[in-house]
KOLLO-713979 format. One record per atom (N, C-alpha, C, O, CB): residue in three letters; residue number from 1; x, z, y. Coordinates in pm, whole numbers, plus 50000, padded with zeros to 5 digits. Atoms other than C-alpha are relative to their C-alpha. Glycine has a CB too. Example, Ala and Ser with C-alpha at 12.3 -4.5 7.8 and 13.67 -1.06 7.14 Angstrom:
% residues 2
KOLNU  residu  num      x      z      y
KOLNU     ALA    1  50089  50000  49881
KOLNU     ALA    1  51230  50780  49550
KOLNU     ALA    1  50090  50000  50120
KOLNU     ALA    1  50194  50066  50118
KOLNU     ALA    1  49901  50125  50003
KOLNU     SER    2  49918  49994  49881
KOLNU     SER    2  51367  50714  49894
KOLNU     SER    2  49923  50073  50109
KOLNU     SER    2  49974  50090  50220
KOLNU     SER    2  50041  49858  50046
***
This chain:
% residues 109
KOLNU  residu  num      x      z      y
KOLNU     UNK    1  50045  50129  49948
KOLNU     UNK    1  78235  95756  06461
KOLNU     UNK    1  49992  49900  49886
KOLNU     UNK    1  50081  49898  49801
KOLNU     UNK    1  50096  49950  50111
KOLNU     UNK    2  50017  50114  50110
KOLNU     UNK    2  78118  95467  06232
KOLNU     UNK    2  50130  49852  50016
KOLNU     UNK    2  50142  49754  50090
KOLNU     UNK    2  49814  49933  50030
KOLNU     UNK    3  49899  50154  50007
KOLNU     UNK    3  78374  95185  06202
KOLNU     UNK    3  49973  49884  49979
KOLNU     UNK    3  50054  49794  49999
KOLNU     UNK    3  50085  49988  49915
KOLNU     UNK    4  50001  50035  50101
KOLNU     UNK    4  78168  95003  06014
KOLNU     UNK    4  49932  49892  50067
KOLNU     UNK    4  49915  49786  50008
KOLNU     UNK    4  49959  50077  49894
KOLNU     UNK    5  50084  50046  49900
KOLNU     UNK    5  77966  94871  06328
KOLNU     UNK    5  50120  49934  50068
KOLNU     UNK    5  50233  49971  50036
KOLNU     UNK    5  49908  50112  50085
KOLNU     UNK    6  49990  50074  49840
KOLNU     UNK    6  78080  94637  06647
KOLNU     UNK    6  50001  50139  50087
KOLNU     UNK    6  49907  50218  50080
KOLNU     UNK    6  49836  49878  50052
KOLNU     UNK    7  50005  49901  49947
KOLNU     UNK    7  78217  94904  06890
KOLNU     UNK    7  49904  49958  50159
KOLNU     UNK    7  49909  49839  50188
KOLNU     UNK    7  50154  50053  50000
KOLNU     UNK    8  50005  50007  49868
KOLNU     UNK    8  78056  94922  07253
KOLNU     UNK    8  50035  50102  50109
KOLNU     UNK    8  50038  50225  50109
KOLNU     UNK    8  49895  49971  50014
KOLNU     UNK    9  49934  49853  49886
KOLNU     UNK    9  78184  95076  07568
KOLNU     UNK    9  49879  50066  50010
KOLNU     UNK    9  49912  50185  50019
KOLNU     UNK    9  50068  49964  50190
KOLNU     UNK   10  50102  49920  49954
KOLNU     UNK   10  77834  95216  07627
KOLNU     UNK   10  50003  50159  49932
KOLNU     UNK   10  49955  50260  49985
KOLNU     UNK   10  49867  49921  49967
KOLNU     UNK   11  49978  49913  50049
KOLNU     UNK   11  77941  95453  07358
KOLNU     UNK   11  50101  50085  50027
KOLNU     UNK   11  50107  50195  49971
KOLNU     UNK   11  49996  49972  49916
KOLNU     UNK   12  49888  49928  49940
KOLNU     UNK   12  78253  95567  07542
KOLNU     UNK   12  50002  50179  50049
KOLNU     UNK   12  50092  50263  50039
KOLNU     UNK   12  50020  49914  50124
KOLNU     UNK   13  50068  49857  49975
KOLNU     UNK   13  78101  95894  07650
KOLNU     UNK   13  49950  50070  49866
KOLNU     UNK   13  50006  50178  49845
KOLNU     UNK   13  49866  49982  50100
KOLNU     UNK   14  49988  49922  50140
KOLNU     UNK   14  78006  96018  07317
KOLNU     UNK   14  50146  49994  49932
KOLNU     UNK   14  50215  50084  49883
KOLNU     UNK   14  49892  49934  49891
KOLNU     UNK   15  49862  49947  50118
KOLNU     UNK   15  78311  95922  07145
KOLNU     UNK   15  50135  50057  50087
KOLNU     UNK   15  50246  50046  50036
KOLNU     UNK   15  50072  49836  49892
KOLNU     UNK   16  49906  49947  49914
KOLNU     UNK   16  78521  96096  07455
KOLNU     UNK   16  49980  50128  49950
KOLNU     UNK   16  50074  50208  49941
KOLNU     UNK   16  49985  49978  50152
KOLNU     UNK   17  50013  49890  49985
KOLNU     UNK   17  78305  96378  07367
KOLNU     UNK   17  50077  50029  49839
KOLNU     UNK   17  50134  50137  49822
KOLNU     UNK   17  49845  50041  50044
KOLNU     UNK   18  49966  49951  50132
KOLNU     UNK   18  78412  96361  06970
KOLNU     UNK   18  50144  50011  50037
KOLNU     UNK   18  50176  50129  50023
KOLNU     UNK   18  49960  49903  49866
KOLNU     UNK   19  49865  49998  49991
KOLNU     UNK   19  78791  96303  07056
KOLNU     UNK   19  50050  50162  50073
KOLNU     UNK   19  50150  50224  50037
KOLNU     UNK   19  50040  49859  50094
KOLNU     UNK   20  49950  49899  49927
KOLNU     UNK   20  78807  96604  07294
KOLNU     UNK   20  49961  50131  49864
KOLNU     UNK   20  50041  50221  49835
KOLNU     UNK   20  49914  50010  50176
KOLNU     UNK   21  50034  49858  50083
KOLNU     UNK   21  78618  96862  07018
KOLNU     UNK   21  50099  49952  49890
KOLNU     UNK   21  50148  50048  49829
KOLNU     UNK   21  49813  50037  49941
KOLNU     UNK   22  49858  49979  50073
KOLNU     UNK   22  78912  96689  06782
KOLNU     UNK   22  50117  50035  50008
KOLNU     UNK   22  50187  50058  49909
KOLNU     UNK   22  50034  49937  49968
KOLNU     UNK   23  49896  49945  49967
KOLNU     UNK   23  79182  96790  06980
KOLNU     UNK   23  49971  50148  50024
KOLNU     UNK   23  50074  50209  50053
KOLNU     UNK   23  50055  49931  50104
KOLNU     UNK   24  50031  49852  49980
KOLNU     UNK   24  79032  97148  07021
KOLNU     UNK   24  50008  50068  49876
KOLNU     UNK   24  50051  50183  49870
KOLNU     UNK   24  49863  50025  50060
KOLNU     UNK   25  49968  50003  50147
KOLNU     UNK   25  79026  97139  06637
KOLNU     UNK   25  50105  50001  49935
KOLNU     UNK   25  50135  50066  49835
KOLNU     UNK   25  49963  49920  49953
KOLNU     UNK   26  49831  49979  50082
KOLNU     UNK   26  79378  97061  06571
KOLNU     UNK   26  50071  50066  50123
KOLNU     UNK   26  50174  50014  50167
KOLNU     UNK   26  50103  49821  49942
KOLNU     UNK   27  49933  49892  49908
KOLNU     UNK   27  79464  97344  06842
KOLNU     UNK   27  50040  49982  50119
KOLNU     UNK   27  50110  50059  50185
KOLNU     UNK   27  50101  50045  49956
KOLNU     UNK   28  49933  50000  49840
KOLNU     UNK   28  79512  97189  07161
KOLNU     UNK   28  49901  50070  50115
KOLNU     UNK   28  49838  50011  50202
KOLNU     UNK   28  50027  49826  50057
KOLNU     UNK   29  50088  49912  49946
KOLNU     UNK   29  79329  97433  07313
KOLNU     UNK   29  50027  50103  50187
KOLNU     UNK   29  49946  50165  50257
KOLNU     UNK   29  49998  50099  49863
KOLNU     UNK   30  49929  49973  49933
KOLNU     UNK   30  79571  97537  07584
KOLNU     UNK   30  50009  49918  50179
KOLNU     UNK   30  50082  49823  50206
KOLNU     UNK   30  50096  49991  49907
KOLNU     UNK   31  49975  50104  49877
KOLNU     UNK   31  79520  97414  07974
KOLNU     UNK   31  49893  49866  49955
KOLNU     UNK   31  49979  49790  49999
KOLNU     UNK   31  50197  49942  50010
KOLNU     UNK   32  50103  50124  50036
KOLNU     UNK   32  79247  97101  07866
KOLNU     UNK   32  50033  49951  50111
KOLNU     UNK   32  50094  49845  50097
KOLNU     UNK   32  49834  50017  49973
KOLNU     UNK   33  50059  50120  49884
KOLNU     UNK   33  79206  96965  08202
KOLNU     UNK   33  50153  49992  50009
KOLNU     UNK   33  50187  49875  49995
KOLNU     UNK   33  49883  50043  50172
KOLNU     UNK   34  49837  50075  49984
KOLNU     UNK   34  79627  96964  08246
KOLNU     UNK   34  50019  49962  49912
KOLNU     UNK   34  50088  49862  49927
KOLNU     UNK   34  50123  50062  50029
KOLNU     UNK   35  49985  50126  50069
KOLNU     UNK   35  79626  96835  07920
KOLNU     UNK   35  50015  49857  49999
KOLNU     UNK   35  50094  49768  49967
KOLNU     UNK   35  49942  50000  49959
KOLNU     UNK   36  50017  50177  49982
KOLNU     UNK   36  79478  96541  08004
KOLNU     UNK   36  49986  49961  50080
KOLNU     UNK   36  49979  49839  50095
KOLNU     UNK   36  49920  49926  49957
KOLNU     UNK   37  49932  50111  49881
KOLNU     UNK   37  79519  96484  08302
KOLNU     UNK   37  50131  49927  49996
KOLNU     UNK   37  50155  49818  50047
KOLNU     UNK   37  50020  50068  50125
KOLNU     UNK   38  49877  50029  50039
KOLNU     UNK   38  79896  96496  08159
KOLNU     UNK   38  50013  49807  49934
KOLNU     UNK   38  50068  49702  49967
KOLNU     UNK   38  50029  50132  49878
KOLNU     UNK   39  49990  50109  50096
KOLNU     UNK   39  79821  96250  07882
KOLNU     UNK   39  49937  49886  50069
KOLNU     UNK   39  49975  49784  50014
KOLNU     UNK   39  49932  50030  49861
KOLNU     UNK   40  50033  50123  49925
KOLNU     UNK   40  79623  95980  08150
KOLNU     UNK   40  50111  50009  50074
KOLNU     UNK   40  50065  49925  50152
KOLNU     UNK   40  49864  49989  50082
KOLNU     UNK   41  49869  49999  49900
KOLNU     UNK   41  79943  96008  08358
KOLNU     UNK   41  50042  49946  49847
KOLNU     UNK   41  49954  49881  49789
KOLNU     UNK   41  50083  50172  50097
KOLNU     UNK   42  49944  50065  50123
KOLNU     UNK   42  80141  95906  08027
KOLNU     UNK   42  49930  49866  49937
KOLNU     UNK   42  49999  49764  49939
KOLNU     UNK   42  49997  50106  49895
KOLNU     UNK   43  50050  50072  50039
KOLNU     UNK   43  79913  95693  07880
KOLNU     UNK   43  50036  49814  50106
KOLNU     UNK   43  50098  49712  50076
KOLNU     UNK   43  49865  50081  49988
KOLNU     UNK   44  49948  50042  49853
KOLNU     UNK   44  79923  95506  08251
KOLNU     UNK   44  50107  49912  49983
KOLNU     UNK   44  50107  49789  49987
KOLNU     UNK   44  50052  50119  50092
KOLNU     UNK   45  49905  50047  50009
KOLNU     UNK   45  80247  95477  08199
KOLNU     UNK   45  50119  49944  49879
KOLNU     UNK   45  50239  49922  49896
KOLNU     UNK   45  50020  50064  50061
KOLNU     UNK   46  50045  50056  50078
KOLNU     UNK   46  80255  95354  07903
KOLNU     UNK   46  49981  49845  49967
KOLNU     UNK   46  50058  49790  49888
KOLNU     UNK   46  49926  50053  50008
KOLNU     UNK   47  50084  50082  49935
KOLNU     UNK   47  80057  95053  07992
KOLNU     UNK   47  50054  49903  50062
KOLNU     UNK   47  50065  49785  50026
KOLNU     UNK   47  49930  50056  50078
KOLNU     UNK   48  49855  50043  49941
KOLNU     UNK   48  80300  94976  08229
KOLNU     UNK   48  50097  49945  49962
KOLNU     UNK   48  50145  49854  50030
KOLNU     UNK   48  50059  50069  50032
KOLNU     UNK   49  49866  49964  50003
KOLNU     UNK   49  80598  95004  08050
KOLNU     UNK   49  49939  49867  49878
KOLNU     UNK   49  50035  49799  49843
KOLNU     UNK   49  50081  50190  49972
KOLNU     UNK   50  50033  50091  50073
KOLNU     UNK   50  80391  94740  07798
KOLNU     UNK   50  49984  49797  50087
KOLNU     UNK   50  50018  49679  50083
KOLNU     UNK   50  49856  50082  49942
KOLNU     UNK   51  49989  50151  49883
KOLNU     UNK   51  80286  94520  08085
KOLNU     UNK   51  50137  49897  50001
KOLNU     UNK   51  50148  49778  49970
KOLNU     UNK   51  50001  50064  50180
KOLNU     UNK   52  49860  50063  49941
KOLNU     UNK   52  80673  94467  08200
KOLNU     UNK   52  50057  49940  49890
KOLNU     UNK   52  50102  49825  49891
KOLNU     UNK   52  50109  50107  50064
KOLNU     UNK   53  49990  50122  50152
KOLNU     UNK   53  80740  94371  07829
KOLNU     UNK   53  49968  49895  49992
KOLNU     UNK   53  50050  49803  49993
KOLNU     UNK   53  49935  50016  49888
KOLNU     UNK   54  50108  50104  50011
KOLNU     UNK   54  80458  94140  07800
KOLNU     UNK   54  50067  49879  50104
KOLNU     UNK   54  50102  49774  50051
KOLNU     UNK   54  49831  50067  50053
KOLNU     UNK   55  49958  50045  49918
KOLNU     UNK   55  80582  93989  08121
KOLNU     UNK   55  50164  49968  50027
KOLNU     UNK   55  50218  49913  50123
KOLNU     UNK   55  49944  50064  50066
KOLNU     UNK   56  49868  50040  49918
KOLNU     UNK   56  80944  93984  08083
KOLNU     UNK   56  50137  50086  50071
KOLNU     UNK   56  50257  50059  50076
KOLNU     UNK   56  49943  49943  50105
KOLNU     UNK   57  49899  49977  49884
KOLNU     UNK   57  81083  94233  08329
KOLNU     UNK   57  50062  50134  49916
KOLNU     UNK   57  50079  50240  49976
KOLNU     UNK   57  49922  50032  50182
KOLNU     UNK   58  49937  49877  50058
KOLNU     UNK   58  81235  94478  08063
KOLNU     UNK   58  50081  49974  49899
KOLNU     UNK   58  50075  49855  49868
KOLNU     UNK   58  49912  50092  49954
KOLNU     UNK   59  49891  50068  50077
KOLNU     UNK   59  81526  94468  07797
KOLNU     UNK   59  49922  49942  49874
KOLNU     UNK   59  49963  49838  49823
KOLNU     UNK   59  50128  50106  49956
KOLNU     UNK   60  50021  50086  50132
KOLNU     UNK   60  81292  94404  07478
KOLNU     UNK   60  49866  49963  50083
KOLNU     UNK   60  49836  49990  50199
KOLNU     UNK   60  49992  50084  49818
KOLNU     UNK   61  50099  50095  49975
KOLNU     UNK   61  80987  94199  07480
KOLNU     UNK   61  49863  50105  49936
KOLNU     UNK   61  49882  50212  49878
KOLNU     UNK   61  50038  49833  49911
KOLNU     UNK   62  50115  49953  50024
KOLNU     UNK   62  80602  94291  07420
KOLNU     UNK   62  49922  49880  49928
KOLNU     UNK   62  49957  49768  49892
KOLNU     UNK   62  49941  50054  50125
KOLNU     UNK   63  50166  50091  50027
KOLNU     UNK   63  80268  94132  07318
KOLNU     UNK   63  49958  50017  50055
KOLNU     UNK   63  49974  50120  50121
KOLNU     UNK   63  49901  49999  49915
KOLNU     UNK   64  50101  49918  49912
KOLNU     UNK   64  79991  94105  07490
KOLNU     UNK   64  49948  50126  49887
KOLNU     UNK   64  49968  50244  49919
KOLNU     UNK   64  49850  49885  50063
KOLNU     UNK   65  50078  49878  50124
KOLNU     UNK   65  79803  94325  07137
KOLNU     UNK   65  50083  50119  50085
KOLNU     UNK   65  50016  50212  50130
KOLNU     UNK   65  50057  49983  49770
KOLNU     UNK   66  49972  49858  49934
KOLNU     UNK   66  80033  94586  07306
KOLNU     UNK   66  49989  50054  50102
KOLNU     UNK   66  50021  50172  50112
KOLNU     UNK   66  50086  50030  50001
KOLNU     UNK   67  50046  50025  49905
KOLNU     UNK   67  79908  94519  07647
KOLNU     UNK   67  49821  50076  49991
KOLNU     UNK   67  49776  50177  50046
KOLNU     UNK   67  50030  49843  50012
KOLNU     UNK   68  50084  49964  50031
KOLNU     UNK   68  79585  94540  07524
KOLNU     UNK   68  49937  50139  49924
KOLNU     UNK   68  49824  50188  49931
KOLNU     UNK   68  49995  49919  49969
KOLNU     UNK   69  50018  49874  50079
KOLNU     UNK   69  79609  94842  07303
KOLNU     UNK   69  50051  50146  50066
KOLNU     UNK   69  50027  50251  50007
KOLNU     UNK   69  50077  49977  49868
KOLNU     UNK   70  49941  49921  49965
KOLNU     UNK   70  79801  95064  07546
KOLNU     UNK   70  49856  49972  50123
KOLNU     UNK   70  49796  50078  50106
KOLNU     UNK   70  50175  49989  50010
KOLNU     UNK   71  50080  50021  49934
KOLNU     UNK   71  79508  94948  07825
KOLNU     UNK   71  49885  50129  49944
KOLNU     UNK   71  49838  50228  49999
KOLNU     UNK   71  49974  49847  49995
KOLNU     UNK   72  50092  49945  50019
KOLNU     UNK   72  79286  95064  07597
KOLNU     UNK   72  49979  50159  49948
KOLNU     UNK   72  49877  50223  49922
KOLNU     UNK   72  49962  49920  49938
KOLNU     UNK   73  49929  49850  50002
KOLNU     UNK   73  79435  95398  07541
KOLNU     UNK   73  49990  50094  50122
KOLNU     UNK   73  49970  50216  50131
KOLNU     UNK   73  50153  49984  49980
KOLNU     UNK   74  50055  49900  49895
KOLNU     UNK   74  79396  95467  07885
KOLNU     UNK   74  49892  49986  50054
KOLNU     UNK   74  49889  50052  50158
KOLNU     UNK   74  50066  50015  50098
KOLNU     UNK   75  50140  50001  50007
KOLNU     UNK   75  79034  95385  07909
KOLNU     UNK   75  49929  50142  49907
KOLNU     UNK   75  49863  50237  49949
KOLNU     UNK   75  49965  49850  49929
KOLNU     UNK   76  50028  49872  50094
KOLNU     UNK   76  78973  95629  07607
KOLNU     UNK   76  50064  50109  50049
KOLNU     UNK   76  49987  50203  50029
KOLNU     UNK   76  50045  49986  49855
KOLNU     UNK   77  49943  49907  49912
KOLNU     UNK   77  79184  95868  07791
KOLNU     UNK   77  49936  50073  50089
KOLNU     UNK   77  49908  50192  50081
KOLNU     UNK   77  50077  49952  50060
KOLNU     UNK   78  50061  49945  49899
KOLNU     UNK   78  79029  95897  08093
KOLNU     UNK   78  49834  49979  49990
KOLNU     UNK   78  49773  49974  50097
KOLNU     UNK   78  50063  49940  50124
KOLNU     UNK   79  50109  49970  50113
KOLNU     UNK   79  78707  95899  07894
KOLNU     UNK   79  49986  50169  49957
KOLNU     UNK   79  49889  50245  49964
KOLNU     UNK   79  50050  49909  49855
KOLNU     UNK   80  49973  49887  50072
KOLNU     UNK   80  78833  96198  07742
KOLNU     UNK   80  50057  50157  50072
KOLNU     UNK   80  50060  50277  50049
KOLNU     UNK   80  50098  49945  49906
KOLNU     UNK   81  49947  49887  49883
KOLNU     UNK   81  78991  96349  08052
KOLNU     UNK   81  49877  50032  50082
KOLNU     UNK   81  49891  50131  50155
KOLNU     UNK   81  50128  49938  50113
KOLNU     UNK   82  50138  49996  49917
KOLNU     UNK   82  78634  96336  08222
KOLNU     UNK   82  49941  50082  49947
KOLNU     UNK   82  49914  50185  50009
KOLNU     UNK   82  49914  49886  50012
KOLNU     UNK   83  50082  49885  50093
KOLNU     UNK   83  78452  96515  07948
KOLNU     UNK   83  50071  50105  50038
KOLNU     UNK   83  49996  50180  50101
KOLNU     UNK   83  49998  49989  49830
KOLNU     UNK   84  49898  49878  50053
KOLNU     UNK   84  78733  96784  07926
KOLNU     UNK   84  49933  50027  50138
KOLNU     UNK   84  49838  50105  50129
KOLNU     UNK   84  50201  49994  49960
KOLNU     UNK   85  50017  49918  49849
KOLNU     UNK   85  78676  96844  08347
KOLNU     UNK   85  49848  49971  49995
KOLNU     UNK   85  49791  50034  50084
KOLNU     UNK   85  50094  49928  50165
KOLNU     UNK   86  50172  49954  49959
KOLNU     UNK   86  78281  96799  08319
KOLNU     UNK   86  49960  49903  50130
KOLNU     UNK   86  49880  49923  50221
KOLNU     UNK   86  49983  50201  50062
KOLNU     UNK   87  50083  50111  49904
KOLNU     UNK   87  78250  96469  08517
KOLNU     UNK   87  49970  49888  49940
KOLNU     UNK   87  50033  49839  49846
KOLNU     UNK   87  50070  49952  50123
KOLNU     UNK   88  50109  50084  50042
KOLNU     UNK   88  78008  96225  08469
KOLNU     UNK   88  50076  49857  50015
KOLNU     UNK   88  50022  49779  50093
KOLNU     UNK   88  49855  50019  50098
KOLNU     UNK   89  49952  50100  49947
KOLNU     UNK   89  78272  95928  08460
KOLNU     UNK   89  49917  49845  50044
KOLNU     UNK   89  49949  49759  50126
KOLNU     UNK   89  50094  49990  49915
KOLNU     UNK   90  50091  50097  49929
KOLNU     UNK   90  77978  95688  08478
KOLNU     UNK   90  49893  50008  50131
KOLNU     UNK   90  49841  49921  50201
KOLNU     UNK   90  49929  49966  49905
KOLNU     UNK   91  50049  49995  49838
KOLNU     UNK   91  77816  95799  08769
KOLNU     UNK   91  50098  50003  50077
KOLNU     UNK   91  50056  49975  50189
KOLNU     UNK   91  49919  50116  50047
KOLNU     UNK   92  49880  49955  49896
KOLNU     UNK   92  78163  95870  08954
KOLNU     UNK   92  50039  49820  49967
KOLNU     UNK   92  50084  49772  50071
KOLNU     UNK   92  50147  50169  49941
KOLNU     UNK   93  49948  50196  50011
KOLNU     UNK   93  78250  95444  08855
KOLNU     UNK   93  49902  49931  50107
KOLNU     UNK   93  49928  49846  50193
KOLNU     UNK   93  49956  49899  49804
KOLNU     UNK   94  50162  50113  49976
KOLNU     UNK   94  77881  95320  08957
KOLNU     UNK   94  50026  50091  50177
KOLNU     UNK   94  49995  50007  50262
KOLNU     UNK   94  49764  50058  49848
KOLNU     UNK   95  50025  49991  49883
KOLNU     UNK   95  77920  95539  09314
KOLNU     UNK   95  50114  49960  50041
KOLNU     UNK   95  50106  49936  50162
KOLNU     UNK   95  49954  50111  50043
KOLNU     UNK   96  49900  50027  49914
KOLNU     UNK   96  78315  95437  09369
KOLNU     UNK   96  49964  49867  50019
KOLNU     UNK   96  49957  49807  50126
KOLNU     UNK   96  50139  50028  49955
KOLNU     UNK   97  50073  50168  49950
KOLNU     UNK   97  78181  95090  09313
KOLNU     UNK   97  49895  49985  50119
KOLNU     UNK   97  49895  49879  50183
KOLNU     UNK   97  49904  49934  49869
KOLNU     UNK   98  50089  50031  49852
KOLNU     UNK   98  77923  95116  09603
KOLNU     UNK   98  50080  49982  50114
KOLNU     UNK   98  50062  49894  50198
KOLNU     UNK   98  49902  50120  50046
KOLNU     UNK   99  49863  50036  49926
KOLNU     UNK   99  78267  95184  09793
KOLNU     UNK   99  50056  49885  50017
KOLNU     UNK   99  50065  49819  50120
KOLNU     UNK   99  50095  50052  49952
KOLNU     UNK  100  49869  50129  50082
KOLNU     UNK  100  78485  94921  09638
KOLNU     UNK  100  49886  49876  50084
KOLNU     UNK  100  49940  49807  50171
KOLNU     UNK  100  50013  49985  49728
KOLNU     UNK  101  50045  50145  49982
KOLNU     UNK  101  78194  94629  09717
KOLNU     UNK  101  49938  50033  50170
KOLNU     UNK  101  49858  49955  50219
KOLNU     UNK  101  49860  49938  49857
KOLNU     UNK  102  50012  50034  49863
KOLNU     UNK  102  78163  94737  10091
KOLNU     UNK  102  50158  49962  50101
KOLNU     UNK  102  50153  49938  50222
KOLNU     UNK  102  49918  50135  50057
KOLNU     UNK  103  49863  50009  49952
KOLNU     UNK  103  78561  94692  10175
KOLNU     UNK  103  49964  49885  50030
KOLNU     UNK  103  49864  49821  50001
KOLNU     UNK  103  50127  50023  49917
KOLNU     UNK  104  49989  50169  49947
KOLNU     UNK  104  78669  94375  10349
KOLNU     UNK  104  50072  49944  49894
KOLNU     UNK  104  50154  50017  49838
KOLNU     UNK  104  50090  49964  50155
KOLNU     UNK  105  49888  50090  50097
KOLNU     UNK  105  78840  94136  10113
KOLNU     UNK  105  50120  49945  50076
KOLNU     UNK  105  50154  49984  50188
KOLNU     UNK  105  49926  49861  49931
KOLNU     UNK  106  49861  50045  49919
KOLNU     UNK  106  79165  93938  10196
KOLNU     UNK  106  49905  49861  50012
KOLNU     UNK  106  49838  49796  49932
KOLNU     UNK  106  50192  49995  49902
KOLNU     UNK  107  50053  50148  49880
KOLNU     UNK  107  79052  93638  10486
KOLNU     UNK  107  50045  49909  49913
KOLNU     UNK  107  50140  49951  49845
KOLNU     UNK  107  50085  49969  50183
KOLNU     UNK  108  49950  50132  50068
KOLNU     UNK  108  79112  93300  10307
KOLNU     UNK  108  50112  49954  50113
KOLNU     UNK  108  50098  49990  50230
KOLNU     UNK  108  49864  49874  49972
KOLNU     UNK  109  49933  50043  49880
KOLNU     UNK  109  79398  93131  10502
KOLNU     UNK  109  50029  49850  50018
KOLNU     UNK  109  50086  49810  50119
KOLNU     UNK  109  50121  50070  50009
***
């Protein structure tokens, strides 16, 4: 991947696909789809465990940068966990969203 550029998510799907043929490279070759499904479960939580920092509710403290960087870990993740199982994570977003914007919202009160 070039560095050298302004990243965009549009590129998320190619560079899911380079990350996965790098971990096949340095031998993780074993189980792929429990791989990473493993590592978005971790990552996840992760995320989390940055949030409650960020916020307060844990013994040491955070940043958001670690908020943000553990977020974006599991974006690239499940990026990477999609390729590995052979789904199209942008068509599977763009049809849960057809879902998501027919729900009811919460009534004003």
């Amino acid at each position: 991947m070039d560095n050298t550029r302004p990243f965009t998510l549009s590129e998320l799907p190619a560079v899911a696909g380079d990350v996965a043929a790098r971990l096949i490279d340095a031998g993780f070759t074993e189980a792929p789809h429990l791989r990473q499904a493993l590592a978005l479960a971790e990552e996840a939580g992760e995320f989390v465990g940055a949030v409650r920092r960020h916020y307060g509710m844990a013994r040491r403290t955070g940043s958001r940068e670690d908020v943000e960087a553990e977020l974006a870990d599991v974006v690239i993740t499940a990026f990477v966990t999609a390729h590995t199982m052979g789904i199209d994570l942008e068509r599977a977003v763009g049809q849960k969203l057809g879902v998501v914007y027919t729900r009811g919202w919460r009534e004003e009160r």
